[in-house]
N, CA, C and O atoms as a GROMACS GRO file, in nm:
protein
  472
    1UNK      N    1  -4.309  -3.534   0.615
    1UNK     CA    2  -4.180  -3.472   0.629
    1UNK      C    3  -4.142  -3.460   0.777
    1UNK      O    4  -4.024  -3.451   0.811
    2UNK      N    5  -4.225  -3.461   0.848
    2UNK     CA    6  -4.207  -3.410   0.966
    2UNK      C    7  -4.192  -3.541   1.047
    2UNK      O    8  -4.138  -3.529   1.157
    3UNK      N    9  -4.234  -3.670   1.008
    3UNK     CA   10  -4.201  -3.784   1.124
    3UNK      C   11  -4.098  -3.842   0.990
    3UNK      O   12  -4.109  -3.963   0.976
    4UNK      N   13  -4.040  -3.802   0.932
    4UNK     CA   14  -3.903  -3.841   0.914
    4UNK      C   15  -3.741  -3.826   0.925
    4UNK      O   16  -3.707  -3.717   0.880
    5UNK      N   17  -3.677  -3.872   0.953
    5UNK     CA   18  -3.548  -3.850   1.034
    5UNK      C   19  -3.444  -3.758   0.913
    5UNK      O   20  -3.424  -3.777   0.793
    6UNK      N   21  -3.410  -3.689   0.977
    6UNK     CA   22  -3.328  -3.587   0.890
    6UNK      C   23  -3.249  -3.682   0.792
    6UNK      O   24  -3.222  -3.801   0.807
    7UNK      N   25  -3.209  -3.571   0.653
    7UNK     CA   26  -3.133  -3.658   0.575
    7UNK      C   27  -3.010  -3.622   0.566
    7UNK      O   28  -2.976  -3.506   0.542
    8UNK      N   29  -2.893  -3.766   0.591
    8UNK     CA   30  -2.799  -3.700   0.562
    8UNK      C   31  -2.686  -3.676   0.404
    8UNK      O   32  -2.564  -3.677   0.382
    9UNK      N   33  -2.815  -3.655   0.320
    9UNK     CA   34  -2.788  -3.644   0.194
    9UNK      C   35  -2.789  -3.479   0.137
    9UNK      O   36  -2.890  -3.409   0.147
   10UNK      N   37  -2.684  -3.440   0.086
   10UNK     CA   38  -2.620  -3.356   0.028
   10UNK      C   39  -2.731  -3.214  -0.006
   10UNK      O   40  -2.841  -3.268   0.006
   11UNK      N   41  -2.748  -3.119  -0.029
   11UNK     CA   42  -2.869  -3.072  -0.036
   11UNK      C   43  -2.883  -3.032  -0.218
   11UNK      O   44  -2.957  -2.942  -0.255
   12UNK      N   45  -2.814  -3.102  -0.300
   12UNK     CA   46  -2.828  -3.061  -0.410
   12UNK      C   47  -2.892  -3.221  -0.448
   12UNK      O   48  -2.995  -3.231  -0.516
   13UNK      N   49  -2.820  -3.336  -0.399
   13UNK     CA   50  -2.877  -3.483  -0.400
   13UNK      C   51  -3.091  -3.452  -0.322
   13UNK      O   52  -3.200  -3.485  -0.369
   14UNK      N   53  -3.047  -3.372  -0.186
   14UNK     CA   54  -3.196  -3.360  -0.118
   14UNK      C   55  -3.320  -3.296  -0.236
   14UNK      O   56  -3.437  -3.332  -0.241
   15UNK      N   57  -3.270  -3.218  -0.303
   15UNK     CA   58  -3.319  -3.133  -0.380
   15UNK      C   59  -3.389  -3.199  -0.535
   15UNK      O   60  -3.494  -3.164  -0.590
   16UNK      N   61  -3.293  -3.302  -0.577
   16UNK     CA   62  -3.315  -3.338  -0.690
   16UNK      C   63  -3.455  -3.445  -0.684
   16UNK      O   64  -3.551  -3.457  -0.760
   17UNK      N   65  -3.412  -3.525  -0.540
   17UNK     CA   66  -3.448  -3.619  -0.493
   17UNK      C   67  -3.615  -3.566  -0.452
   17UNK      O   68  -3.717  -3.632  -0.433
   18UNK      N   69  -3.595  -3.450  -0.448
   18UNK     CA   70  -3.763  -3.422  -0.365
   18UNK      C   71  -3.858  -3.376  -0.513
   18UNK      O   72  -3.976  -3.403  -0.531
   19UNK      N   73  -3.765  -3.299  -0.612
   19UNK     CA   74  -3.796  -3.273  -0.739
   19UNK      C   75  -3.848  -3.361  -0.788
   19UNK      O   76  -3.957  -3.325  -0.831
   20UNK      N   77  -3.821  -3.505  -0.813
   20UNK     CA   78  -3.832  -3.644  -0.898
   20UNK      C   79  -3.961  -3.713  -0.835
   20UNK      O   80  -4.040  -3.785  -0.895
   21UNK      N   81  -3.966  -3.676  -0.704
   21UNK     CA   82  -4.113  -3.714  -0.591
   21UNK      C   83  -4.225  -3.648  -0.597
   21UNK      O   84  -4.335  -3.700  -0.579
   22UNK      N   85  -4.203  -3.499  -0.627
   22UNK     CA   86  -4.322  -3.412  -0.714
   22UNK      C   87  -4.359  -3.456  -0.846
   22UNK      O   88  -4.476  -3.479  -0.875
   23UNK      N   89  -4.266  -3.469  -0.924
   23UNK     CA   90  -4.296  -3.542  -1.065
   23UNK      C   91  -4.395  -3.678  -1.042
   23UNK      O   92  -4.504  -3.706  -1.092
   24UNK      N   93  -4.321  -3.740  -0.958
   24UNK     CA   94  -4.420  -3.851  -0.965
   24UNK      C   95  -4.496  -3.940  -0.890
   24UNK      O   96  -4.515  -4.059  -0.916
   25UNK      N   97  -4.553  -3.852  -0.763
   25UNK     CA   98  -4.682  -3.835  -0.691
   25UNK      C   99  -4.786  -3.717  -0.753
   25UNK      O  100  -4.905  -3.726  -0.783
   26UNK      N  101  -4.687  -3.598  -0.761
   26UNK     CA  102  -4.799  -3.457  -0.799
   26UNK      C  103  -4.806  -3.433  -0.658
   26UNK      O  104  -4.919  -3.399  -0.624
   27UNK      N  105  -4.726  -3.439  -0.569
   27UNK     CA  106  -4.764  -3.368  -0.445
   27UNK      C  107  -4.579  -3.362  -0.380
   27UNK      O  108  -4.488  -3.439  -0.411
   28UNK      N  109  -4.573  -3.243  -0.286
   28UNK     CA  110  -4.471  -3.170  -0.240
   28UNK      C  111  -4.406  -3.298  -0.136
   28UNK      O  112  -4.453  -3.354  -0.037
   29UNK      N  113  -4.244  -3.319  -0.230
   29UNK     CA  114  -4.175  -3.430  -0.160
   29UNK      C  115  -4.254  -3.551  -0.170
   29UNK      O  116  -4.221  -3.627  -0.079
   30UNK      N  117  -4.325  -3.589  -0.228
   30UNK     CA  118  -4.392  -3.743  -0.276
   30UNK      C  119  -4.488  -3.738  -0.107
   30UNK      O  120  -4.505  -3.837  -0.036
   31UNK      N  121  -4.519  -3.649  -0.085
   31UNK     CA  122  -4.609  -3.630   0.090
   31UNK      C  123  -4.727  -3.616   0.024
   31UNK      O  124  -4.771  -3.518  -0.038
   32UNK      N  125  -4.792  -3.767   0.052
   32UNK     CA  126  -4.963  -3.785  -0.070
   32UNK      C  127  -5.057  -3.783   0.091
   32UNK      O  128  -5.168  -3.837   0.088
   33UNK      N  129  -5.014  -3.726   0.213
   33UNK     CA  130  -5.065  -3.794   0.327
   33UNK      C  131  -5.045  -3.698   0.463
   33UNK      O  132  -4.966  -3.745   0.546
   34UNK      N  133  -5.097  -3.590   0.491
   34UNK     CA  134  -5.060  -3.510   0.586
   34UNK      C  135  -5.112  -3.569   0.741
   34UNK      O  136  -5.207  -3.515   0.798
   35UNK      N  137  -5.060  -3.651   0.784
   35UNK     CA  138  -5.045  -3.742   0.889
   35UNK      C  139  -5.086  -3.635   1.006
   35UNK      O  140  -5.191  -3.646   1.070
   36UNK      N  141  -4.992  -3.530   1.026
   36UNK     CA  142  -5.034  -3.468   1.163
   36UNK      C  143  -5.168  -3.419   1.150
   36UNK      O  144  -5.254  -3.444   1.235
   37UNK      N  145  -5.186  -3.356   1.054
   37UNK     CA  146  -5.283  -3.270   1.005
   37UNK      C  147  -5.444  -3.394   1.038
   37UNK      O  148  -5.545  -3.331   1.070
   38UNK      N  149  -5.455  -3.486   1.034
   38UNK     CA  150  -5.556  -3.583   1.008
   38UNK      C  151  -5.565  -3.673   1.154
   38UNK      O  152  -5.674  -3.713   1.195
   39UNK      N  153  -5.423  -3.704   1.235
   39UNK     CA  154  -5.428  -3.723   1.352
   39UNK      C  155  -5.442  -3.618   1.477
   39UNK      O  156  -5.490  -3.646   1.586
   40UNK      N  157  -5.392  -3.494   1.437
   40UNK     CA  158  -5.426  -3.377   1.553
   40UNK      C  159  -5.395  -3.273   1.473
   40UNK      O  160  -5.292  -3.211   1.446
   41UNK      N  161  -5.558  -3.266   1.430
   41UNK     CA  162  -5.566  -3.086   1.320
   41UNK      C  163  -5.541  -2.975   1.414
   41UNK      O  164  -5.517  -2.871   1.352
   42UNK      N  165  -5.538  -2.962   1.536
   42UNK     CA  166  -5.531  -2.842   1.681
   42UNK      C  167  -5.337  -2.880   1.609
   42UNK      O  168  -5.286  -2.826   1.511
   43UNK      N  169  -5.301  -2.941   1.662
   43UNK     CA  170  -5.169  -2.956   1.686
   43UNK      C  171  -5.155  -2.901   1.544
   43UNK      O  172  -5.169  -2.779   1.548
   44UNK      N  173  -5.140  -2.933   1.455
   44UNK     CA  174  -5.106  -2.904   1.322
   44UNK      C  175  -5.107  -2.745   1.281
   44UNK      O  176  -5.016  -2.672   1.241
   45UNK      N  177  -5.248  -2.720   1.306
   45UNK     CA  178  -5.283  -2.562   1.304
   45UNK      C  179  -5.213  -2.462   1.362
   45UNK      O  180  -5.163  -2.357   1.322
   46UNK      N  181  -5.222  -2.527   1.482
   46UNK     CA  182  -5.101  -2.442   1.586
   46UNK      C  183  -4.941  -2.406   1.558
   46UNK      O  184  -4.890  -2.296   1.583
   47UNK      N  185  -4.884  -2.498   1.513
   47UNK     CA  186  -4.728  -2.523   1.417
   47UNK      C  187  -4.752  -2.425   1.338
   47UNK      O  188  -4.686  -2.321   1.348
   48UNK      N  189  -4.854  -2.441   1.244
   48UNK     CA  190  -4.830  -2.338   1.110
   48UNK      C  191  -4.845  -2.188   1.148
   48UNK      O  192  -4.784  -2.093   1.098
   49UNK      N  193  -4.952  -2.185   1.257
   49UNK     CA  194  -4.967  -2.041   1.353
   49UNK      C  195  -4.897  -1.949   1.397
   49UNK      O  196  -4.896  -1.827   1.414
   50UNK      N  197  -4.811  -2.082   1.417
   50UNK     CA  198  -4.655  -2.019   1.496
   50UNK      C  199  -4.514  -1.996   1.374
   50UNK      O  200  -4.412  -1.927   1.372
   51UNK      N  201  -4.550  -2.053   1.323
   51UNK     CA  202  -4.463  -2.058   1.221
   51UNK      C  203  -4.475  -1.906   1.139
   51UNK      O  204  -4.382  -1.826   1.124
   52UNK      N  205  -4.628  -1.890   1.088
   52UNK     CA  206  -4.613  -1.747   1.048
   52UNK      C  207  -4.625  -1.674   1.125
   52UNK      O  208  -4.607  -1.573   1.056
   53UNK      N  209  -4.651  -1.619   1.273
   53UNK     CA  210  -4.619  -1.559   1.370
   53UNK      C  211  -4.487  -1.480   1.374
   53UNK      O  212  -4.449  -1.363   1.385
   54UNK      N  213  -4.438  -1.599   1.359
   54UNK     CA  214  -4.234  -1.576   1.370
   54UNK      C  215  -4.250  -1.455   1.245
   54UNK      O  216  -4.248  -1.332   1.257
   55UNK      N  217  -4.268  -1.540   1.125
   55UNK     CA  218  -4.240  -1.430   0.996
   55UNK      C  219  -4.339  -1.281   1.000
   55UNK      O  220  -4.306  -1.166   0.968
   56UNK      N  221  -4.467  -1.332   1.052
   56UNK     CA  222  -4.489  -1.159   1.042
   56UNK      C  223  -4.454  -1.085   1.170
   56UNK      O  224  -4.481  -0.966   1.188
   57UNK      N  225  -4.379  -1.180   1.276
   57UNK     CA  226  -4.283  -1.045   1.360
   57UNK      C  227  -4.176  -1.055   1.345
   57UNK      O  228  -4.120  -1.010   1.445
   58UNK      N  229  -4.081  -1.104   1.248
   58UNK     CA  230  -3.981  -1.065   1.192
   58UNK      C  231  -3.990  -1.001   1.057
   58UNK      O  232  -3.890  -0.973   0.990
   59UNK      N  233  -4.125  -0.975   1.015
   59UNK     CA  234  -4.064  -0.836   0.903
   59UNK      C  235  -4.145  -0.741   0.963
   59UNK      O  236  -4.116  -0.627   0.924
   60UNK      N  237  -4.237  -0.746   1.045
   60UNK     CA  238  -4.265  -0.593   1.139
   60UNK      C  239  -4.153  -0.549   1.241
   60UNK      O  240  -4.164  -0.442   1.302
   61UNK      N  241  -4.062  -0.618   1.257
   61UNK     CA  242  -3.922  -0.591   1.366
   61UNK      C  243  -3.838  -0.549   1.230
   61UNK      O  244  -3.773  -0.444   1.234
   62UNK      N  245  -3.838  -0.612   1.133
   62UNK     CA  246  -3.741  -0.524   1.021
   62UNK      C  247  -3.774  -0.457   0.967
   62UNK      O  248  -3.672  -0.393   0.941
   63UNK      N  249  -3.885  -0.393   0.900
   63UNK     CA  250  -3.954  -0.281   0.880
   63UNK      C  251  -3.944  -0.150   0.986
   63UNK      O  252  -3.962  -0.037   0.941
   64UNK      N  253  -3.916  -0.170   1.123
   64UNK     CA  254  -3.944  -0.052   1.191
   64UNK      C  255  -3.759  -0.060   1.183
   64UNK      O  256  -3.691   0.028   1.130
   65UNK      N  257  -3.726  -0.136   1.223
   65UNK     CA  258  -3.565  -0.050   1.197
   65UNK      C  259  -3.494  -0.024   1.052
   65UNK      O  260  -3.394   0.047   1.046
   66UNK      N  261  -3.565  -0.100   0.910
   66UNK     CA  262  -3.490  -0.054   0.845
   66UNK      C  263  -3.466   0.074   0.793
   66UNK      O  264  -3.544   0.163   0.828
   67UNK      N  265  -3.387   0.097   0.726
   67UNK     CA  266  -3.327   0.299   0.684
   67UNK      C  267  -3.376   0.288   0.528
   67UNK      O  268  -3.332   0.368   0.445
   68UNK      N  269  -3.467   0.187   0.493
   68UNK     CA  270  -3.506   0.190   0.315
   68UNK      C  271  -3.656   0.242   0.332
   68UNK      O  272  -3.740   0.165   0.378
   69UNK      N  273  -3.696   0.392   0.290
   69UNK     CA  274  -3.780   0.435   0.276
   69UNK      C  275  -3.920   0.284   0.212
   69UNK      O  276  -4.023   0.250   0.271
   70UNK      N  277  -3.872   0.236   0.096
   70UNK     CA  278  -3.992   0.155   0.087
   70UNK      C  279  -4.004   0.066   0.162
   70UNK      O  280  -4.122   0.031   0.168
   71UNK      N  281  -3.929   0.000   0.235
   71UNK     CA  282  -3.984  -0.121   0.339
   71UNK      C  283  -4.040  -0.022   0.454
   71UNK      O  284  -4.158  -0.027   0.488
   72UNK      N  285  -3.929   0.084   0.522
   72UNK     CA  286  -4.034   0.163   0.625
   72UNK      C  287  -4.117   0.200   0.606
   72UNK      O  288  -4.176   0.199   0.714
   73UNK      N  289  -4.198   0.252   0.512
   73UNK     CA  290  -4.296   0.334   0.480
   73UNK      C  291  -4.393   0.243   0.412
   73UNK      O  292  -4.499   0.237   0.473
   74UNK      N  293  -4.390   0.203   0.352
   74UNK     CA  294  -4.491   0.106   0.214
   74UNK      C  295  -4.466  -0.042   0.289
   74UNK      O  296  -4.566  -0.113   0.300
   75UNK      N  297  -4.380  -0.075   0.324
   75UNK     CA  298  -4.342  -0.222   0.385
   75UNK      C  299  -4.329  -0.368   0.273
   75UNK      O  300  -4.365  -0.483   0.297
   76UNK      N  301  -4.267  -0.314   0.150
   76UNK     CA  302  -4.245  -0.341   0.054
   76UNK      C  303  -4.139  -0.479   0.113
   76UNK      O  304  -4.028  -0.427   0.124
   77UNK      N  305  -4.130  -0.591   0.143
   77UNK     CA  306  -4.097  -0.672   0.210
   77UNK      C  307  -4.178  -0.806   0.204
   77UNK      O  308  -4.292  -0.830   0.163
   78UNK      N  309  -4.081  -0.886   0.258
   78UNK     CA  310  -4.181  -1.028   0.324
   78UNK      C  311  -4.068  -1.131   0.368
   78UNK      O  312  -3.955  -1.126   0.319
   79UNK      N  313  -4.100  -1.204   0.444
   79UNK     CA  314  -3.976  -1.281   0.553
   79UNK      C  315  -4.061  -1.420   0.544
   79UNK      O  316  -4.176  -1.419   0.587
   80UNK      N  317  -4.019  -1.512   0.501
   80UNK     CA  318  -4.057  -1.644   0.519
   80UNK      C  319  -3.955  -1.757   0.560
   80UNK      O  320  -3.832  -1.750   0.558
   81UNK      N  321  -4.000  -1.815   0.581
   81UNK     CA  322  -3.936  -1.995   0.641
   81UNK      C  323  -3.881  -2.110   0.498
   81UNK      O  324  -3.964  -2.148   0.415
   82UNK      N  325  -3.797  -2.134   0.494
   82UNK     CA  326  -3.796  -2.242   0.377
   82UNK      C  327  -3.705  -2.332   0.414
   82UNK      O  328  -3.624  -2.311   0.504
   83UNK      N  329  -3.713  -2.447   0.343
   83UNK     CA  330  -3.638  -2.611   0.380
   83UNK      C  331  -3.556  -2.551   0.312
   83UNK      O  332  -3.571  -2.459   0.232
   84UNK      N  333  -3.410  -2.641   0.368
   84UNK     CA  334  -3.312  -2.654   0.318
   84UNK      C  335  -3.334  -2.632   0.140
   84UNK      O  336  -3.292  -2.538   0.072
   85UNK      N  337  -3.399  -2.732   0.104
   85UNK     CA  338  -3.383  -2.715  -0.060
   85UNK      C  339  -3.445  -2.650  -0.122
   85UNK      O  340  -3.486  -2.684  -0.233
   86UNK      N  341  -3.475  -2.509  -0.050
   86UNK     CA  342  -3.550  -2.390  -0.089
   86UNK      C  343  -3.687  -2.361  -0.134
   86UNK      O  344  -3.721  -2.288  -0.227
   87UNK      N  345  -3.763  -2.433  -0.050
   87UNK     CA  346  -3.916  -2.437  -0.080
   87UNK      C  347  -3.951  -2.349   0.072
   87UNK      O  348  -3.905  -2.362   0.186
   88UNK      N  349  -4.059  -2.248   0.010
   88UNK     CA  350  -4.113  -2.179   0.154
   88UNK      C  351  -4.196  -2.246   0.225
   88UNK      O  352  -4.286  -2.293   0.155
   89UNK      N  353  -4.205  -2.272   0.334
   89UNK     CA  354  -4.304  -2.339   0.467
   89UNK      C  355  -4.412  -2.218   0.491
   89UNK      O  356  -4.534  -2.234   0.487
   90UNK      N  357  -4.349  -2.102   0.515
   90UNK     CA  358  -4.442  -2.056   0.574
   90UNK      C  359  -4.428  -1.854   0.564
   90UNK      O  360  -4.321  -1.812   0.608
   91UNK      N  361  -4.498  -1.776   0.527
   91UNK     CA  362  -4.441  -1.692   0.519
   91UNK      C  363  -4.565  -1.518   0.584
   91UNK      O  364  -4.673  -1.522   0.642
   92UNK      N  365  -4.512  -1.435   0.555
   92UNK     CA  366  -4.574  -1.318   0.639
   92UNK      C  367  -4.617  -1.273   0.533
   92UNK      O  368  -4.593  -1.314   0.419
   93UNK      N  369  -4.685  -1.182   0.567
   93UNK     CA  370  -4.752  -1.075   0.489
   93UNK      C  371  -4.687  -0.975   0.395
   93UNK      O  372  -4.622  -0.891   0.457
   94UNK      N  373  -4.686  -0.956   0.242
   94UNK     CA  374  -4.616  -0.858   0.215
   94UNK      C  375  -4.611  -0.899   0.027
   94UNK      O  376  -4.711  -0.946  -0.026
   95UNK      N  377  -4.508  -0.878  -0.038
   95UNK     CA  378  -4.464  -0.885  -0.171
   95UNK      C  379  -4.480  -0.973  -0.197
   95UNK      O  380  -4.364  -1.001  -0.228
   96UNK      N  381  -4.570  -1.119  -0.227
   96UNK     CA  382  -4.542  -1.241  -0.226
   96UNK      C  383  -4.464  -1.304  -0.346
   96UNK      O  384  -4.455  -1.427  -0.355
   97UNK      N  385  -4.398  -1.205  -0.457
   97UNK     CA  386  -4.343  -1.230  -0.565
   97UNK      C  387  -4.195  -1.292  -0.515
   97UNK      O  388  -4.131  -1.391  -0.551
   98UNK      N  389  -4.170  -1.188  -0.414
   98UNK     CA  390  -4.022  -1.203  -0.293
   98UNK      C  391  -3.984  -1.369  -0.286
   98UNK      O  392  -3.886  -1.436  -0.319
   99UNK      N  393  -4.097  -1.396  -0.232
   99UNK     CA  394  -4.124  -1.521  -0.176
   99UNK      C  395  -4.073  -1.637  -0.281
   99UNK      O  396  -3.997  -1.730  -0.252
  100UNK      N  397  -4.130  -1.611  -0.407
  100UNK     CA  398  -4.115  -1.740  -0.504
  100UNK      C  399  -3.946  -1.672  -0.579
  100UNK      O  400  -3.864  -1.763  -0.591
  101UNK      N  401  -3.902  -1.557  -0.618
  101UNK     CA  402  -3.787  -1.499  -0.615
  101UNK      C  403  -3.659  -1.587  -0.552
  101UNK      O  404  -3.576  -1.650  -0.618
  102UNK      N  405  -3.666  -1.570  -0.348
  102UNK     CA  406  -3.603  -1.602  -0.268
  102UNK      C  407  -3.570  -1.759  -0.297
  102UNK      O  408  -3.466  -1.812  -0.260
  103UNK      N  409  -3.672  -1.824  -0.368
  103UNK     CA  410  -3.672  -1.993  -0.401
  103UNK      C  411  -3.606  -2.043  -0.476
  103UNK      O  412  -3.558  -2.157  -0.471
  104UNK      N  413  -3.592  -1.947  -0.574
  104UNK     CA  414  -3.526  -1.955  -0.670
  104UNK      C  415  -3.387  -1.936  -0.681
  104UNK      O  416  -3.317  -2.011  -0.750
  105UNK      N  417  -3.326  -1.804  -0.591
  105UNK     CA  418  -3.194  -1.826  -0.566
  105UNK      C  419  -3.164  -1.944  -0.470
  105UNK      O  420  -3.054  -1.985  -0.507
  106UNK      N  421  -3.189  -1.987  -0.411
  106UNK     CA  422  -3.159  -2.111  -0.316
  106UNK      C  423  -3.138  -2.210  -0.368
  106UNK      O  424  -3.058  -2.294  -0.327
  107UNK      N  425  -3.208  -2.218  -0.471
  107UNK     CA  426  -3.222  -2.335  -0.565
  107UNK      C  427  -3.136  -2.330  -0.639
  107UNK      O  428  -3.066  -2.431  -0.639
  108UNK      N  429  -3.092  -2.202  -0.751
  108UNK     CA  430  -2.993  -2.237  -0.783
  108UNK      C  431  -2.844  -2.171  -0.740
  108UNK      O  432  -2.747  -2.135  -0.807
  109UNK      N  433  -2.873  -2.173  -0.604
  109UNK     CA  434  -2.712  -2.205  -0.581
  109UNK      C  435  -2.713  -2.334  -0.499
  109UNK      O  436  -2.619  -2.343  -0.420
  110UNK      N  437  -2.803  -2.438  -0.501
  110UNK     CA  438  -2.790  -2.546  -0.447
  110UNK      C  439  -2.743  -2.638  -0.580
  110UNK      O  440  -2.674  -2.740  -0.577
  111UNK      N  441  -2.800  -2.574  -0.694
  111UNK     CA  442  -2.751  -2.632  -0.837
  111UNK      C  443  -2.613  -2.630  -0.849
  111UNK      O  444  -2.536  -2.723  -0.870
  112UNK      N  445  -2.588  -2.487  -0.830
  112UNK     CA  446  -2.460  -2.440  -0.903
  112UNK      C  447  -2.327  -2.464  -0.790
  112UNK      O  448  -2.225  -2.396  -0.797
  113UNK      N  449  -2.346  -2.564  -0.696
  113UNK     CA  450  -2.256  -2.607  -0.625
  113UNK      C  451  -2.224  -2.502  -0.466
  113UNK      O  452  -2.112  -2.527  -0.421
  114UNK      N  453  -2.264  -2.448  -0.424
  114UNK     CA  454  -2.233  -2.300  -0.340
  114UNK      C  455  -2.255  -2.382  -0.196
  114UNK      O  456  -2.213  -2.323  -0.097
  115UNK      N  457  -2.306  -2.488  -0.179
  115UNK     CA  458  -2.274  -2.545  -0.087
  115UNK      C  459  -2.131  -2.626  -0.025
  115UNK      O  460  -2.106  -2.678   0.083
  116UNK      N  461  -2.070  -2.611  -0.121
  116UNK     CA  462  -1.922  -2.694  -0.129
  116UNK      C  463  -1.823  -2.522  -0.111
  116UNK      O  464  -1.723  -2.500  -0.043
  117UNK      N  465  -1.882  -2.453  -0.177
  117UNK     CA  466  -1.795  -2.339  -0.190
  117UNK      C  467  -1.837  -2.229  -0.242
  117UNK      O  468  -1.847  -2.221  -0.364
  118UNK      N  469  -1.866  -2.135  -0.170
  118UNK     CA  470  -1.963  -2.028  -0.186
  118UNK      C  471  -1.893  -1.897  -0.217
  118UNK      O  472  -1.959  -1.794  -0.234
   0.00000   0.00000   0.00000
């Protein structure tokens, strides 16, 4: 995914298209081959490091200011990263139900057209 050039296909076309590549590899976006990961595992490790970095200091930065007793207090929360066609990359510490939830609306309002008109 990552040494390929952005697409400039629709994100409900991106979506269907990555759907039909799981079906028929059995692996996320037809990616049977984690290239960085096998040419520079440091480099690779580091990306994903940083990647949840971001998310668990953006829900410890929203946790201390929010005014909702359960995220301040309990930290009933979680902040993750996701592609365009609503799959999470990478995510923080917390509710992880949130996580597969958040996927799901993305998804279907990438179904239900909300990119054309929201």
């Amino acid at each position: 995914m990552l040494n390929r050039p952005a697409s400039s296909a629709r994100l409900r076309e991106r979506l269907l298209d990555s759907e039909r590549l799981m079906a028929e590899t059995g692996c996320y976006d037809g990616i049977t081959q984690l290239t960085l990961r096998a040419l520079d595992p440091l480099k690779f490790e580091t990306l994903h490091t940083k990647l949840r970095a971001y998310c668990v200091s953006a829900r410890e930065m929203a946790r201390r200011i929010s005014a909702s007793p359960g995220v301040r207090e309990v930290g009933e929360m979680v902040v993750a990263i996701y592609t365009p066609e609503g799959d999470a990359i990478a995510l923080s510490n917390g509710i992880m139900v949130h996580v597969h939830t958040m996927s799901r609306f993305i998804k279907w309002m990438i179904r239900n057209g909300y990119e054309d008109n929201p």
